[in-house]
CHARMM internal coordinates of N, CA and C (Angstrom, degrees):
IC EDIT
DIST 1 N 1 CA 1.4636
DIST 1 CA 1 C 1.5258
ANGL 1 N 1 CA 1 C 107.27
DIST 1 C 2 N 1.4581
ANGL 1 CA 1 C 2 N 129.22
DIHE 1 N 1 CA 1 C 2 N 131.02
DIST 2 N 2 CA 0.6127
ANGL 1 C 2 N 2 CA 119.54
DIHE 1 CA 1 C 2 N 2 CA -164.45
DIST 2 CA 2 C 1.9551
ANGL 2 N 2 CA 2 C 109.93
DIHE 1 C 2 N 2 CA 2 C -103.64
DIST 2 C 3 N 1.4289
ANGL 2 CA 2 C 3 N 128.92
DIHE 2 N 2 CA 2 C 3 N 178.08
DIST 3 N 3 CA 1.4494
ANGL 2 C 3 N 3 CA 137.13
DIHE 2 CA 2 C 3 N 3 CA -161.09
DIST 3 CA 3 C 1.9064
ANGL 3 N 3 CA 3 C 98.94
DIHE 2 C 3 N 3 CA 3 C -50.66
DIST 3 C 4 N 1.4633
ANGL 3 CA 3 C 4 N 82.41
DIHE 3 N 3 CA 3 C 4 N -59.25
DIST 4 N 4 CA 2.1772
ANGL 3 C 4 N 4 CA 91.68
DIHE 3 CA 3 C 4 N 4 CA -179.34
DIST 4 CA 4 C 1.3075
ANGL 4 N 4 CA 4 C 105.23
DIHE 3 C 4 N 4 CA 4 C -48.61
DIST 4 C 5 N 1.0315
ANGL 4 CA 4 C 5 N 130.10
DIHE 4 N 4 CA 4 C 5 N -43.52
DIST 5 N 5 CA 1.8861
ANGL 4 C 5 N 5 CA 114.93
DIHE 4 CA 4 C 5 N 5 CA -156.13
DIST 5 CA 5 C 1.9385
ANGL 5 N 5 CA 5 C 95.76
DIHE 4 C 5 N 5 CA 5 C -95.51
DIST 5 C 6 N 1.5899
ANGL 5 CA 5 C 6 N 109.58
DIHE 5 N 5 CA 5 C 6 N -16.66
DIST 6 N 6 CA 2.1062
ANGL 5 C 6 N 6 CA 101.58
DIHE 5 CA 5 C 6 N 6 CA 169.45
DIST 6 CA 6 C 1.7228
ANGL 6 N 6 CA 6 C 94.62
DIHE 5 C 6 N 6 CA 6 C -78.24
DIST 6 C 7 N 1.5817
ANGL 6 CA 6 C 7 N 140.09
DIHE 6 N 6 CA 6 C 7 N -41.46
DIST 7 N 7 CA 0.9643
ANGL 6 C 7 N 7 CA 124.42
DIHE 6 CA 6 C 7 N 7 CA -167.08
DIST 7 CA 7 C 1.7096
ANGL 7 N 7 CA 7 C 122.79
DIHE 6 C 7 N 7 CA 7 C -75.31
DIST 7 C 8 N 1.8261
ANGL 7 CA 7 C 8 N 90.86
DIHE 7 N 7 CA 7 C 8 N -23.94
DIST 8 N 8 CA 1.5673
ANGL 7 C 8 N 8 CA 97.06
DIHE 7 CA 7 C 8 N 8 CA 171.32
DIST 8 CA 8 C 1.4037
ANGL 8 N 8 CA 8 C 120.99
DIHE 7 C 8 N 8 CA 8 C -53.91
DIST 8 C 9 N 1.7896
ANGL 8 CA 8 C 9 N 119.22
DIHE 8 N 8 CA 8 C 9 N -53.44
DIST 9 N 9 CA 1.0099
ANGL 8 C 9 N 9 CA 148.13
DIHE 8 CA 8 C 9 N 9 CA -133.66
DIST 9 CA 9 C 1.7378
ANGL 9 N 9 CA 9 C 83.24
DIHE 8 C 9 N 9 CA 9 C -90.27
DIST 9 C 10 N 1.4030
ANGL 9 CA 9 C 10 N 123.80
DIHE 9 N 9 CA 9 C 10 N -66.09
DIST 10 N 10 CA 1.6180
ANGL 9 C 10 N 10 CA 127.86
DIHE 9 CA 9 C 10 N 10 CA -171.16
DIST 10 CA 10 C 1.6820
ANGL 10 N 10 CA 10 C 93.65
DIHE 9 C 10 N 10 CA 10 C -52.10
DIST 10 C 11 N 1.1881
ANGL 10 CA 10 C 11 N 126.99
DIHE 10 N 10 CA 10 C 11 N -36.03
DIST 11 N 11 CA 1.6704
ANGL 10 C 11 N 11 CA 119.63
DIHE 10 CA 10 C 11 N 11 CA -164.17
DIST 11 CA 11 C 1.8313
ANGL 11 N 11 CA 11 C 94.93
DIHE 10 C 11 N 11 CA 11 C -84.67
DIST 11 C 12 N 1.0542
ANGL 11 CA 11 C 12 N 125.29
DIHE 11 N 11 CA 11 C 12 N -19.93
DIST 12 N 12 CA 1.4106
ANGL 11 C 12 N 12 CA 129.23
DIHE 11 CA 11 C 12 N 12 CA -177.96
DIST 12 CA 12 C 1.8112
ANGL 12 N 12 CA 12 C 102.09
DIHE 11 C 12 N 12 CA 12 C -82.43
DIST 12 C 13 N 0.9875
ANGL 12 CA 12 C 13 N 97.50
DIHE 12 N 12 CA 12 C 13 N -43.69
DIST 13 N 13 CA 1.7884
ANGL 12 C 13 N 13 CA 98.66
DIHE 12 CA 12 C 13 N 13 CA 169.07
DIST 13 CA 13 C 1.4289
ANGL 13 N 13 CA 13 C 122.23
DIHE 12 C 13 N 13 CA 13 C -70.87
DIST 13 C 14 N 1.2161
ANGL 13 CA 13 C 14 N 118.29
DIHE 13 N 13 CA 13 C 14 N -34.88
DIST 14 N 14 CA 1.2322
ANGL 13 C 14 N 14 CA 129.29
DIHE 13 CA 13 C 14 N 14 CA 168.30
DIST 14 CA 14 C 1.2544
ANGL 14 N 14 CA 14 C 111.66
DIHE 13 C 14 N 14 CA 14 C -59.83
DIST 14 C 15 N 1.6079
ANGL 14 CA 14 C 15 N 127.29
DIHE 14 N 14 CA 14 C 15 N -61.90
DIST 15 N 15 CA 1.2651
ANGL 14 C 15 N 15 CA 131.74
DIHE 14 CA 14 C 15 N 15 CA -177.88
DIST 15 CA 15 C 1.5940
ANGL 15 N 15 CA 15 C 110.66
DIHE 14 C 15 N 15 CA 15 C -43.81
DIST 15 C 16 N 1.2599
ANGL 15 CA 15 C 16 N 100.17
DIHE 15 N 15 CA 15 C 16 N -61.67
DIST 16 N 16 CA 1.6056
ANGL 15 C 16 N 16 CA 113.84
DIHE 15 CA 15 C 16 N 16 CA -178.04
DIST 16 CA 16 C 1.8970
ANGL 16 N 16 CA 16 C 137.35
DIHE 15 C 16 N 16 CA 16 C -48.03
DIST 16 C 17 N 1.5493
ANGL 16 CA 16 C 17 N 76.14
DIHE 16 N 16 CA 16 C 17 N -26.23
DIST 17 N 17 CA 1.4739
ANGL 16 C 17 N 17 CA 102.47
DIHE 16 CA 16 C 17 N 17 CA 177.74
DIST 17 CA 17 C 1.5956
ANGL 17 N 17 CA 17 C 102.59
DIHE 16 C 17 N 17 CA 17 C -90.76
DIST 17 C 18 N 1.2991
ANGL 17 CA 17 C 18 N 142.96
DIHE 17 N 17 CA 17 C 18 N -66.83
DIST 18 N 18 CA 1.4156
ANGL 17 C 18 N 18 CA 134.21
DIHE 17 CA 17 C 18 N 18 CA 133.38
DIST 18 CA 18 C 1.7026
ANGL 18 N 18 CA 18 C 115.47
DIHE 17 C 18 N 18 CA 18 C 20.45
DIST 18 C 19 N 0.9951
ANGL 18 CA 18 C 19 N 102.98
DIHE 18 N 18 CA 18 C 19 N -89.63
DIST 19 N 19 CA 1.1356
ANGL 18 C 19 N 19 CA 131.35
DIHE 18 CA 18 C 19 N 19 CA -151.97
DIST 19 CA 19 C 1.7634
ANGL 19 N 19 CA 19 C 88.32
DIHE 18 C 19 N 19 CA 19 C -79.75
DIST 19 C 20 N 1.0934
ANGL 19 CA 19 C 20 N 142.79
DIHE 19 N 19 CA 19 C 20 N -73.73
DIST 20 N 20 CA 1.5665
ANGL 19 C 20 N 20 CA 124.92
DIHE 19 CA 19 C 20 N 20 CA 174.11
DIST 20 CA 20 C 1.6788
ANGL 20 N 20 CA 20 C 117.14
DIHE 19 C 20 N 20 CA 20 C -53.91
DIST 20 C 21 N 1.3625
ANGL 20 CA 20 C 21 N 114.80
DIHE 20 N 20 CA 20 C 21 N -23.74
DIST 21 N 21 CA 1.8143
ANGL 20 C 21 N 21 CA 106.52
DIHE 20 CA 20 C 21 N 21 CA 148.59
DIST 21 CA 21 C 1.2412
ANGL 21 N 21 CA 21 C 120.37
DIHE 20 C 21 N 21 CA 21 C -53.12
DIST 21 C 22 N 1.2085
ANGL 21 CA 21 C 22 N 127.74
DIHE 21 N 21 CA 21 C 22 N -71.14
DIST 22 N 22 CA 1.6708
ANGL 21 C 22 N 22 CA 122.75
DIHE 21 CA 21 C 22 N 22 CA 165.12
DIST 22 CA 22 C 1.2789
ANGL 22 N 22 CA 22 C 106.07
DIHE 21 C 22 N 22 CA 22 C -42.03
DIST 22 C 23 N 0.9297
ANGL 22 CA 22 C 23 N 160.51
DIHE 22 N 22 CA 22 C 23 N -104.51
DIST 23 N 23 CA 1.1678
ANGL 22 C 23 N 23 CA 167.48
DIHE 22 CA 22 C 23 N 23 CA -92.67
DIST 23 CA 23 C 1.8016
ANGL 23 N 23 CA 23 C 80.22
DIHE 22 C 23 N 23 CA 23 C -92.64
DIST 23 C 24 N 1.4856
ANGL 23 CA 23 C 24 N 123.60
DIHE 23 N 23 CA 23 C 24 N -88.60
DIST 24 N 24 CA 1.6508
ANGL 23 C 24 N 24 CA 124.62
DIHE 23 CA 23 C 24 N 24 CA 178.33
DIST 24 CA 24 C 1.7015
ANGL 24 N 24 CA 24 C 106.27
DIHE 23 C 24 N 24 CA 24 C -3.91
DIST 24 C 25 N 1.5378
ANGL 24 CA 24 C 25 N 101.83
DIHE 24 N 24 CA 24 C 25 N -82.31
DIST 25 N 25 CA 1.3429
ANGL 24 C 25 N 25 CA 114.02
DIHE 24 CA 24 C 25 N 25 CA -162.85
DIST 25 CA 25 C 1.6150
ANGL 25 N 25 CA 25 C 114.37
DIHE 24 C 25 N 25 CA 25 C -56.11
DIST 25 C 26 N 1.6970
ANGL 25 CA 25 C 26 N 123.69
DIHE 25 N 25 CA 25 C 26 N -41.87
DIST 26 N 26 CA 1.1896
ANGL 25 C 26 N 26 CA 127.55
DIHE 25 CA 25 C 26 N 26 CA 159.19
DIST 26 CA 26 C 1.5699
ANGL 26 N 26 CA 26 C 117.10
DIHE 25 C 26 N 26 CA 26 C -21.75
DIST 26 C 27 N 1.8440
ANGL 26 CA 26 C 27 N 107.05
DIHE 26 N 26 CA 26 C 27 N -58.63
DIST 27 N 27 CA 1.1997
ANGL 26 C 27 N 27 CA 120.93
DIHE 26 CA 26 C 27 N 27 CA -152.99
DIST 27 CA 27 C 1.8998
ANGL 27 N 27 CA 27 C 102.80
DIHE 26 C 27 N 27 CA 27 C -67.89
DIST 27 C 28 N 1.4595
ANGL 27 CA 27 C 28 N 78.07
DIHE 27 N 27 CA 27 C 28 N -58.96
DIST 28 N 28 CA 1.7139
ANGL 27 C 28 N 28 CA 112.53
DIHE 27 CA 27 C 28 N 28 CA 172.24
DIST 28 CA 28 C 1.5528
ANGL 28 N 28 CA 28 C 114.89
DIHE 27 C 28 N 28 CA 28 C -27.69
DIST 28 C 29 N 1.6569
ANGL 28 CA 28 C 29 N 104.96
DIHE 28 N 28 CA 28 C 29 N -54.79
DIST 29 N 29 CA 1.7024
ANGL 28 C 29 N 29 CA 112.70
DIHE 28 CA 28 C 29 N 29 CA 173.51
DIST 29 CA 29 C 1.6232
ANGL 29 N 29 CA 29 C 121.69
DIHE 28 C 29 N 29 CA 29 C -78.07
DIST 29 C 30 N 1.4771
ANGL 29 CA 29 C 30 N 106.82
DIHE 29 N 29 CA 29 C 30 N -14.66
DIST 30 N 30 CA 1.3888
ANGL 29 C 30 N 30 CA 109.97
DIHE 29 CA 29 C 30 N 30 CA 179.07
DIST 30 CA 30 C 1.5516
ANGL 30 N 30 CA 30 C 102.29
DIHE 29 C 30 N 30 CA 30 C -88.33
DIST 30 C 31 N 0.9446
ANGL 30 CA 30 C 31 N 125.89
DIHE 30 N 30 CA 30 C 31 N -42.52
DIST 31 N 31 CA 1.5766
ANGL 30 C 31 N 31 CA 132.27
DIHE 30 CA 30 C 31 N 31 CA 171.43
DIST 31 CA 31 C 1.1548
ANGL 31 N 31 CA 31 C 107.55
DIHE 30 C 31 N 31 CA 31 C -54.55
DIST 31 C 32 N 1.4793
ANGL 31 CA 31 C 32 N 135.39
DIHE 31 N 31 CA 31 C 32 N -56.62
DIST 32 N 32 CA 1.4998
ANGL 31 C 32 N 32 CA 145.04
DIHE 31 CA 31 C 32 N 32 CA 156.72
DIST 32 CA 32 C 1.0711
ANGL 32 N 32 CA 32 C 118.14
DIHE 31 C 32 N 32 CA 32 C -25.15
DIST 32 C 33 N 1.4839
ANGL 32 CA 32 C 33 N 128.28
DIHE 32 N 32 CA 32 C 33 N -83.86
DIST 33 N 33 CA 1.3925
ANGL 32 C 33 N 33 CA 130.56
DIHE 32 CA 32 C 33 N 33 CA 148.04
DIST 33 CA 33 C 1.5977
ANGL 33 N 33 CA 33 C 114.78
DIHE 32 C 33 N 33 CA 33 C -0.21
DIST 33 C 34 N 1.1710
ANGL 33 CA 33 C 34 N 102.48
DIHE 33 N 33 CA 33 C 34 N -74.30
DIST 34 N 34 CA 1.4408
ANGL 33 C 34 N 34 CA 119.23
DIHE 33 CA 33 C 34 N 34 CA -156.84
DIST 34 CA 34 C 1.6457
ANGL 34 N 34 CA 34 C 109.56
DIHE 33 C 34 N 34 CA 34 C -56.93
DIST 34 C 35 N 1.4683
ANGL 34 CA 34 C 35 N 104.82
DIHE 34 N 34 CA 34 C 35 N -39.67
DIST 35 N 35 CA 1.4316
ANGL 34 C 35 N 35 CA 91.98
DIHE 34 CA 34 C 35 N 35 CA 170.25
DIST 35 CA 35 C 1.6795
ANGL 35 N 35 CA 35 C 103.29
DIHE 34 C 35 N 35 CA 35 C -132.15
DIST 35 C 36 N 1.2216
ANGL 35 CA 35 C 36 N 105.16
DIHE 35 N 35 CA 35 C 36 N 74.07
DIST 36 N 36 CA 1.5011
ANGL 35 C 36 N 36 CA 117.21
DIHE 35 CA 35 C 36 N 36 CA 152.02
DIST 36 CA 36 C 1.6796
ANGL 36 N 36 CA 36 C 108.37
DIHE 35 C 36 N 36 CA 36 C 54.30
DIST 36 C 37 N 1.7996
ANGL 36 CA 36 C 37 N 124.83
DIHE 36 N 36 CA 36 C 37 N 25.43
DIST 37 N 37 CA 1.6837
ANGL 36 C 37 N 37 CA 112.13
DIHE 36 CA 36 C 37 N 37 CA -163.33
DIST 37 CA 37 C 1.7698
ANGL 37 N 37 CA 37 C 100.52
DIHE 36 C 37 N 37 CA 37 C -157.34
DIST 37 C 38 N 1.3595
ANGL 37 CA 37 C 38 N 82.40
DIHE 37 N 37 CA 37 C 38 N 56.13
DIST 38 N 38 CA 1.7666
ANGL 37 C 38 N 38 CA 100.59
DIHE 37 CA 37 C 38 N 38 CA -178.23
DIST 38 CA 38 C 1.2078
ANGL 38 N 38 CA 38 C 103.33
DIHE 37 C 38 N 38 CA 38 C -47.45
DIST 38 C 39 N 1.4086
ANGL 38 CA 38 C 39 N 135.65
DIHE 38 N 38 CA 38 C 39 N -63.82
DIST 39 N 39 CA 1.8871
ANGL 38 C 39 N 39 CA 138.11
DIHE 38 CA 38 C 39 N 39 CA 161.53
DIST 39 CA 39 C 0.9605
ANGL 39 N 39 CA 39 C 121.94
DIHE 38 C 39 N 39 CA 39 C -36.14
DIST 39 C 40 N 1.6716
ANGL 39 CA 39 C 40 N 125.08
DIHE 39 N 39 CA 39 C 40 N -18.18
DIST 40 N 40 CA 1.5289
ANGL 39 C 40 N 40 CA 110.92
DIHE 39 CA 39 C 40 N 40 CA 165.71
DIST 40 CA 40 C 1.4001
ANGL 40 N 40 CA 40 C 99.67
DIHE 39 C 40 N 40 CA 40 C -94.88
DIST 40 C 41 N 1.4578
ANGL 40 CA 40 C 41 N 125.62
DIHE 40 N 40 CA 40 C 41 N -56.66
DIST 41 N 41 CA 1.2844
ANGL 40 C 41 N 41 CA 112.39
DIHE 40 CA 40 C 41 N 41 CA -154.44
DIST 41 CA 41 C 1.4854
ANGL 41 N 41 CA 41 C 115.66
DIHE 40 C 41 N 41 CA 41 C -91.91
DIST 41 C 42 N 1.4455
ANGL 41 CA 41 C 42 N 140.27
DIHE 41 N 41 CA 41 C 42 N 14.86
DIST 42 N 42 CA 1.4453
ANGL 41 C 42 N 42 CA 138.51
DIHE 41 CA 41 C 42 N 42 CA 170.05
DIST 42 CA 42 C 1.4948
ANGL 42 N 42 CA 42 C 96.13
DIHE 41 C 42 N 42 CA 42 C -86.47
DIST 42 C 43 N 1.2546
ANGL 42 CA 42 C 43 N 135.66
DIHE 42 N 42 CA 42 C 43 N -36.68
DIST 43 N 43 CA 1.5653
ANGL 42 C 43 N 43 CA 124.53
DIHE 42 CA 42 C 43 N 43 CA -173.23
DIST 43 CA 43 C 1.7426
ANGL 43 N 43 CA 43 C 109.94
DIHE 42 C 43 N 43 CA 43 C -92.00
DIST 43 C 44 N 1.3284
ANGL 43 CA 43 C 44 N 124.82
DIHE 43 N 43 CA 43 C 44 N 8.15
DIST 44 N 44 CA 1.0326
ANGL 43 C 44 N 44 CA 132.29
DIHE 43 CA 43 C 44 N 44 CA -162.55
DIST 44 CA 44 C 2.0672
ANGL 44 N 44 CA 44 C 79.25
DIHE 43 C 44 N 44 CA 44 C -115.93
DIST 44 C 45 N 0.9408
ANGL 44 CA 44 C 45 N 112.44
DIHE 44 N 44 CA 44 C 45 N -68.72
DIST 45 N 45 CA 1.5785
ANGL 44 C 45 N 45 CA 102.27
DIHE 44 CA 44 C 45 N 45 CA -162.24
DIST 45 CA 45 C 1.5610
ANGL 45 N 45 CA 45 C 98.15
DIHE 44 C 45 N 45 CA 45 C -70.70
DIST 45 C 46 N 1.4119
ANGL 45 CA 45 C 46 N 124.03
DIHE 45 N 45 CA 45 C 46 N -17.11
DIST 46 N 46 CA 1.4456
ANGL 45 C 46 N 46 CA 105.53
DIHE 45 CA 45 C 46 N 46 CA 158.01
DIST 46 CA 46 C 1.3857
ANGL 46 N 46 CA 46 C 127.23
DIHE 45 C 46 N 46 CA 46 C -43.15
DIST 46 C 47 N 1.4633
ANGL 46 CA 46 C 47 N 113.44
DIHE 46 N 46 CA 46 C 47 N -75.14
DIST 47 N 47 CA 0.8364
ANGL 46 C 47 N 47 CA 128.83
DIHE 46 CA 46 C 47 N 47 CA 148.84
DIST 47 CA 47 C 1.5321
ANGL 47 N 47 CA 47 C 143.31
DIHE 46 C 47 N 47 CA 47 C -14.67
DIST 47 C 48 N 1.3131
ANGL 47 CA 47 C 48 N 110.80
DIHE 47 N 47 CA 47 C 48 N -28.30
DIST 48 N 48 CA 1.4440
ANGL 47 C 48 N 48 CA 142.80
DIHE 47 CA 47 C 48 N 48 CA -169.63
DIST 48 CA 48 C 1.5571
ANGL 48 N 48 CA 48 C 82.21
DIHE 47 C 48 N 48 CA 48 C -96.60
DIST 48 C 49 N 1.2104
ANGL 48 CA 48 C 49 N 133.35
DIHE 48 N 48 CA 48 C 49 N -45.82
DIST 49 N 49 CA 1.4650
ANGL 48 C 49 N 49 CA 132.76
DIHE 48 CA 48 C 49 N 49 CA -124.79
DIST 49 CA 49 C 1.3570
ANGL 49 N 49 CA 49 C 89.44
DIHE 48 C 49 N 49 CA 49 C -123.29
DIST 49 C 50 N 1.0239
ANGL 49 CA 49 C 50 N 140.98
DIHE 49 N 49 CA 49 C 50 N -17.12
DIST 50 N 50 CA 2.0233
ANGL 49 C 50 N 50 CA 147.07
DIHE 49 CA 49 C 50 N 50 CA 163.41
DIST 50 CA 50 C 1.6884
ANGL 50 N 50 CA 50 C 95.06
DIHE 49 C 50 N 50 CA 50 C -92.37
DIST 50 C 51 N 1.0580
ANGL 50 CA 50 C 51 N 143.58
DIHE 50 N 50 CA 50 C 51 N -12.61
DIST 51 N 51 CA 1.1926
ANGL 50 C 51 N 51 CA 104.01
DIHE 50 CA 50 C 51 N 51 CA -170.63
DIST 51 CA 51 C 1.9303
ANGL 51 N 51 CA 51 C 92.45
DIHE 50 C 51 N 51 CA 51 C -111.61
DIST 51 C 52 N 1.8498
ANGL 51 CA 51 C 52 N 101.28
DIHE 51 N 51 CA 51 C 52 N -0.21
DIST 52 N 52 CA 1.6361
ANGL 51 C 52 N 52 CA 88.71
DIHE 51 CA 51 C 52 N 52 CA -172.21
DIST 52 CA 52 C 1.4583
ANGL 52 N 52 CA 52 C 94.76
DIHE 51 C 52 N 52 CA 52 C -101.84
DIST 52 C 53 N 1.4334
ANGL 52 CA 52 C 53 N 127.12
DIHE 52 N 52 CA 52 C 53 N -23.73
DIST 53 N 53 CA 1.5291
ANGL 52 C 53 N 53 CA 129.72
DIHE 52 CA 52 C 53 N 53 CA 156.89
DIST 53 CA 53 C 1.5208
ANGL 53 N 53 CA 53 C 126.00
DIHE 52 C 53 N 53 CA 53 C -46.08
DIST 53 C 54 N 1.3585
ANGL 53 CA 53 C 54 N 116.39
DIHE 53 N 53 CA 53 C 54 N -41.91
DIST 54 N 54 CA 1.3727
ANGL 53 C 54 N 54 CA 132.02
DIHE 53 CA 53 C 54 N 54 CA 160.69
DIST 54 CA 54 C 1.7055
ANGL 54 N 54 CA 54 C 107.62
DIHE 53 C 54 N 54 CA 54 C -42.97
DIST 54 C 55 N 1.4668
ANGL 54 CA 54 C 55 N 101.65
DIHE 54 N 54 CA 54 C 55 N -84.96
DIST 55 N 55 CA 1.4994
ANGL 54 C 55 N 55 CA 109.47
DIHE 54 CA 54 C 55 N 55 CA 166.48
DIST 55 CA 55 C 1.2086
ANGL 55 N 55 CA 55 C 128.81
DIHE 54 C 55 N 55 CA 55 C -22.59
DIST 55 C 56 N 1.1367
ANGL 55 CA 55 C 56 N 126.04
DIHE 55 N 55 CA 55 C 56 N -53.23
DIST 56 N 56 CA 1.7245
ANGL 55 C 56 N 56 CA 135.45
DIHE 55 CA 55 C 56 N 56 CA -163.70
DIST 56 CA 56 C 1.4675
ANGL 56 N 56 CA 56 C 89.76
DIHE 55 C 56 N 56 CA 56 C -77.59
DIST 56 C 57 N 1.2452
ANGL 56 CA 56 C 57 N 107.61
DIHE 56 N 56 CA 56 C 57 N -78.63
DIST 57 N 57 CA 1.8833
ANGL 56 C 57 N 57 CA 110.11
DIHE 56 CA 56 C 57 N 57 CA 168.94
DIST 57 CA 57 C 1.2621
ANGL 57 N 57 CA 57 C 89.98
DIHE 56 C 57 N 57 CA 57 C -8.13
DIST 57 C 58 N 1.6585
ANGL 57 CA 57 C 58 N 128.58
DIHE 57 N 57 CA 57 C 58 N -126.40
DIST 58 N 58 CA 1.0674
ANGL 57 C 58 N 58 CA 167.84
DIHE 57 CA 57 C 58 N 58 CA -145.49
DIST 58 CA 58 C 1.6331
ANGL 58 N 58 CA 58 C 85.68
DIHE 57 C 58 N 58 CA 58 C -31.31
DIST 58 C 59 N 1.3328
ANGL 58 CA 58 C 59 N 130.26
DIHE 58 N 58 CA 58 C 59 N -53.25
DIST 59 N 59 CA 1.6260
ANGL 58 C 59 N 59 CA 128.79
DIHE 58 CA 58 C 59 N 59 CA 179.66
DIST 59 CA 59 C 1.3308
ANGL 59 N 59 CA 59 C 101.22
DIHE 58 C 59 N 59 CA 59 C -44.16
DIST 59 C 60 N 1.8634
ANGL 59 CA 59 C 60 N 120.89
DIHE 59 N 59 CA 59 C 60 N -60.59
DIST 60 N 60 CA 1.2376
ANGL 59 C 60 N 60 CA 117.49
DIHE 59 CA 59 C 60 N 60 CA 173.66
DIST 60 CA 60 C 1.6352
ANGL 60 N 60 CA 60 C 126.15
DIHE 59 C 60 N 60 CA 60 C -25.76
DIST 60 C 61 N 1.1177
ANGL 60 CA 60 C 61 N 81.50
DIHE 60 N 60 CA 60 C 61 N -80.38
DIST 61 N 61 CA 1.7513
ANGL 60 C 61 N 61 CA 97.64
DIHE 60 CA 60 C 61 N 61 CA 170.80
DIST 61 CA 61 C 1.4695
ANGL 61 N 61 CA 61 C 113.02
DIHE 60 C 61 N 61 CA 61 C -18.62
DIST 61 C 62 N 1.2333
ANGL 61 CA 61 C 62 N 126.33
DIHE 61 N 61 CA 61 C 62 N -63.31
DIST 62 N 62 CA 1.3831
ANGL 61 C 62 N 62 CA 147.00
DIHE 61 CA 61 C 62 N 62 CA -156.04
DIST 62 CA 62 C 1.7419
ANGL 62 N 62 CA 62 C 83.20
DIHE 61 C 62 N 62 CA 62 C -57.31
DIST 62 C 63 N 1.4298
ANGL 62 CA 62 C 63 N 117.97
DIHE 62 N 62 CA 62 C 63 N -63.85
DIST 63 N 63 CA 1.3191
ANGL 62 C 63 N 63 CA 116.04
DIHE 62 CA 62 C 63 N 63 CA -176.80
DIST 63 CA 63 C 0.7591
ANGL 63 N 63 CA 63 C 140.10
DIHE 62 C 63 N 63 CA 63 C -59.05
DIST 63 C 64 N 1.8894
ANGL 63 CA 63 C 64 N 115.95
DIHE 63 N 63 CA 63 C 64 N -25.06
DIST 64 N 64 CA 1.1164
ANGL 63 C 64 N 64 CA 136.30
DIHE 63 CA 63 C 64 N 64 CA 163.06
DIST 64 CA 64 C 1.8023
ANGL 64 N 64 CA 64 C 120.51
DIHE 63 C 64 N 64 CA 64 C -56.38
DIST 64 C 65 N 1.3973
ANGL 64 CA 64 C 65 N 114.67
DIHE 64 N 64 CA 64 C 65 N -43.65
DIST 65 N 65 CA 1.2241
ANGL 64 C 65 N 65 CA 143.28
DIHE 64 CA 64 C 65 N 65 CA 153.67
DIST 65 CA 65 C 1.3973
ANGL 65 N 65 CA 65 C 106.61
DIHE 64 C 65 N 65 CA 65 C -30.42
DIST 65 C 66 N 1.2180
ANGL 65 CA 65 C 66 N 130.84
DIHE 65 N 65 CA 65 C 66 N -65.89
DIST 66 N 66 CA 1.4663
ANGL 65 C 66 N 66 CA 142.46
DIHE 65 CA 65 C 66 N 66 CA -164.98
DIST 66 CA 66 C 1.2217
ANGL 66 N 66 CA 66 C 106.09
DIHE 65 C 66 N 66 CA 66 C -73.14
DIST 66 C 67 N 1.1711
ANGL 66 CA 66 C 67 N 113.31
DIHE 66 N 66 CA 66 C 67 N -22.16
DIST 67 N 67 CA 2.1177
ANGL 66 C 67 N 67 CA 117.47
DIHE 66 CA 66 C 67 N 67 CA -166.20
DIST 67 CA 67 C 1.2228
ANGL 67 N 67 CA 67 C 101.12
DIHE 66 C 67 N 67 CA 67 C -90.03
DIST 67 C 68 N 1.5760
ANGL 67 CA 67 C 68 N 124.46
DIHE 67 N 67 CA 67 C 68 N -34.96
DIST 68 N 68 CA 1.4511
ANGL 67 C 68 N 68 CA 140.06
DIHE 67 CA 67 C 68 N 68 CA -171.83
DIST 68 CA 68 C 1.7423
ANGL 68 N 68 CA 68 C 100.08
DIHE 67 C 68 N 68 CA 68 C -77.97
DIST 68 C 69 N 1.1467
ANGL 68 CA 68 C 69 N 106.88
DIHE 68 N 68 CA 68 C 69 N -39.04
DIST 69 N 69 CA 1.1106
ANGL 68 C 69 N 69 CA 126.63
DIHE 68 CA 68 C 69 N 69 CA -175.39
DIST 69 CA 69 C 2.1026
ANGL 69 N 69 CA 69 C 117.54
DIHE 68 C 69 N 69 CA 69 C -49.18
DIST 69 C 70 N 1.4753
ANGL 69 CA 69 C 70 N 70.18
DIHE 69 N 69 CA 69 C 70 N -55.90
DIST 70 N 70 CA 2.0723
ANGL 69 C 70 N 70 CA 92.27
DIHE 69 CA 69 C 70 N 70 CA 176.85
DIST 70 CA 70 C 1.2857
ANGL 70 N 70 CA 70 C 94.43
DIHE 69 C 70 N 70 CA 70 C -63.43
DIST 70 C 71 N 1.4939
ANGL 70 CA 70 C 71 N 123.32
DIHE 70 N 70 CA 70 C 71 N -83.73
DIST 71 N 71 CA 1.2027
ANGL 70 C 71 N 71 CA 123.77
DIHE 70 CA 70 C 71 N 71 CA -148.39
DIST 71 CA 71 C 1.6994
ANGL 71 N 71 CA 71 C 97.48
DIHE 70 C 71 N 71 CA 71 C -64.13
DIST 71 C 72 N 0.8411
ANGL 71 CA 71 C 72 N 160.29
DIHE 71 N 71 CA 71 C 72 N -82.13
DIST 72 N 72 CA 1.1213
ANGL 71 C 72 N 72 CA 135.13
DIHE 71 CA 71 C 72 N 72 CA 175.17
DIST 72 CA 72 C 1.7708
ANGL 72 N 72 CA 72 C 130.00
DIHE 71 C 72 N 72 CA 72 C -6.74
DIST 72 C 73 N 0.8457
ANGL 72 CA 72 C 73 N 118.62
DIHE 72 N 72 CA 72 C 73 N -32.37
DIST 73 N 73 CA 1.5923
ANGL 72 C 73 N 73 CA 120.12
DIHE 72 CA 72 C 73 N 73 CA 175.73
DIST 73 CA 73 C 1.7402
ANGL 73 N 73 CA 73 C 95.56
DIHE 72 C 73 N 73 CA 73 C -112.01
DIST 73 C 74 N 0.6459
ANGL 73 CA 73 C 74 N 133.23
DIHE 73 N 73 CA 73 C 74 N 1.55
DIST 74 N 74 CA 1.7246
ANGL 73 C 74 N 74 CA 116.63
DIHE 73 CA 73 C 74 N 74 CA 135.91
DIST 74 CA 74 C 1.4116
ANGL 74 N 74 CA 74 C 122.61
DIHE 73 C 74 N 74 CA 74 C -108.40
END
COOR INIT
IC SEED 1 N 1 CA 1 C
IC BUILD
């Protein structure tokens, strides 16, 4: 494997993880809000929101894998 497809793959995890933090904590503070327990539920949809950012990332990857995959055998 070559340098481009480890730097792609870490910036695809990065993004993903990002991006399910926002999304977590968003959820996390609207739920919070909603029933009066901002300290329970903003670190809970964080949390919620890194481990589903992680995931999606890492799904990426898998595809990313497969594309590298083709063009290489042609």
């Amino acid at each position: 494997m070559n340098e481009k497809n480890k730097n792609n793959k870490k910036s695809n995890n990065a993004s993903g993880l990002a991006i399910g933090m926002c999304i977590g904590v968003a959820i996390g503070t609207a739920v919070g809000a909603a029933t009066n327990n901002m300290g329970l539920w903003m670190p809970v949809g964080l949390s919620t929101g890194m481990c589903l950012g992680l995931a999606l990332g890492h799904k990426s990857d898998d595809n990313d894998d497969d594309e590298t995959d083709d063009q290489e055998q042609t």
